[in-house]
NUKOL-937345 format. One record per residue (C-alpha): x, y, z; residue number from 1; residue in one letter. Coordinates in steps of 0.05 Angstrom, whole numbers, padded with zeros to 5 digits. Example, Ala and Ser with C-alpha at 12.3 -4.5 7.8 and 13.67 -1.06 7.14 Angstrom:
2
+--------+--------+--------+-----+----+
|      x |      y |      z |   i | aa |
+--------+--------+--------+-----+----+
|  00246 | -00090 |  00156 |   1 |  A |
|  00273 | -00021 |  00143 |   2 |  S |
+--------+--------+--------+-----+----+
//
This chain:
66
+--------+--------+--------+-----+----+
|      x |      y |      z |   i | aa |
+--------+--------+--------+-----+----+
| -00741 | -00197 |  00840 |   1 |  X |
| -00766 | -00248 |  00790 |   2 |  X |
| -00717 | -00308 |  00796 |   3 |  X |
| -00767 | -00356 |  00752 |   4 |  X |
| -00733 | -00373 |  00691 |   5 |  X |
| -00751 | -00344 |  00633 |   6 |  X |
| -00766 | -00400 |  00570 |   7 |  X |
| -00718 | -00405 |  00520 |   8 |  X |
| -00747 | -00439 |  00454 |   9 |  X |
| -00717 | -00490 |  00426 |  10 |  X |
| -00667 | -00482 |  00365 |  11 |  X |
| -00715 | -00501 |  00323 |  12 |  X |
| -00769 | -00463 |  00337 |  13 |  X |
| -00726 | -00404 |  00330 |  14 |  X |
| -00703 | -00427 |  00265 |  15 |  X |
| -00784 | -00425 |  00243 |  16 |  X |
| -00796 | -00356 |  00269 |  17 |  X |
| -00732 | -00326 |  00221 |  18 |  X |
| -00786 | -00346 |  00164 |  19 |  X |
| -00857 | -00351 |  00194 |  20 |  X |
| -00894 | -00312 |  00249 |  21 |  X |
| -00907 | -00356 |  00307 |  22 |  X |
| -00981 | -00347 |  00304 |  23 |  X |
| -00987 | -00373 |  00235 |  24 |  X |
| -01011 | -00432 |  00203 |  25 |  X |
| -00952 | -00437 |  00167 |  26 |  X |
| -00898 | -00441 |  00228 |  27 |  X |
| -00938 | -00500 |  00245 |  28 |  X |
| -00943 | -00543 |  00184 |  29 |  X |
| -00859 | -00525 |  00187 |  30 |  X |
| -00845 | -00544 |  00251 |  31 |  X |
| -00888 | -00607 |  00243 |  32 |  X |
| -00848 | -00621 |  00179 |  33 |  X |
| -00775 | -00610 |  00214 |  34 |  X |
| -00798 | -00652 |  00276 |  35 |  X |
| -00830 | -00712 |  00234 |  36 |  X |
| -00772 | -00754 |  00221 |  37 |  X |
| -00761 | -00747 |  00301 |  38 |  X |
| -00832 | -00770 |  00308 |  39 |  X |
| -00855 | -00836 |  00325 |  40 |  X |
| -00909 | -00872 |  00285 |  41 |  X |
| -00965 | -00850 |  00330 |  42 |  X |
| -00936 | -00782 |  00331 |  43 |  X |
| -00937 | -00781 |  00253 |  44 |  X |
| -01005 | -00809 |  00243 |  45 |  X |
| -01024 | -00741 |  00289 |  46 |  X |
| -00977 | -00700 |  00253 |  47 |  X |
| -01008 | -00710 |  00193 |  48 |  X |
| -01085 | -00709 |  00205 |  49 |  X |
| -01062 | -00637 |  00244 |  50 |  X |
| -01019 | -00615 |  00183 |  51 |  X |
| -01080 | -00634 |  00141 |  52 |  X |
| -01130 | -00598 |  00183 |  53 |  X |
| -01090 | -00535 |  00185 |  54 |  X |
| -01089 | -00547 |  00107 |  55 |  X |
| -01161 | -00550 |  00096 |  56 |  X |
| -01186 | -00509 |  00153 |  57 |  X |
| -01216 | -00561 |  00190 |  58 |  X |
| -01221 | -00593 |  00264 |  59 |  X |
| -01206 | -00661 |  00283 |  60 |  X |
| -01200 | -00683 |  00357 |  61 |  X |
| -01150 | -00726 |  00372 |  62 |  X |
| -01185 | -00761 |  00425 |  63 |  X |
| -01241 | -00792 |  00375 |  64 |  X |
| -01182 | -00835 |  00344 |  65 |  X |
| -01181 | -00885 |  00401 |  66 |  X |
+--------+--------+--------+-----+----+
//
């Protein structure tokens, strides 16, 4: 018997996946945009350079920022 629980997505996330398949670009760039005001300054910078890669089809690691 399986008794690990089984992941519930947040309301949110749900919300997304009425309008946007989970695997696309575009259920990113929303979710981003619904968490953002949530976000912390840090968290936007991130939010943004990823919302602009996604945009433009480009890379950017996170860990060359520092």
């Amino acid at each position: 018997m399986n008794d690990q629980p089984q992941y519930q997505p947040p309301e949110d996330v749900k919300a997304v996946s009425k309008t946007y398949s989970v695997m696309s670009k575009l259920f990113s760039m929303a979710l981003l945009k619904l968490r953002y005001d949530k976000m912390n300054t840090a968290s936007q910078i991130r939010a943004e350079k990823t919302m602009f890669a996604l945009l433009h089809e480009r890379n950017w690691d996170a860990k060359s920022d520092q």
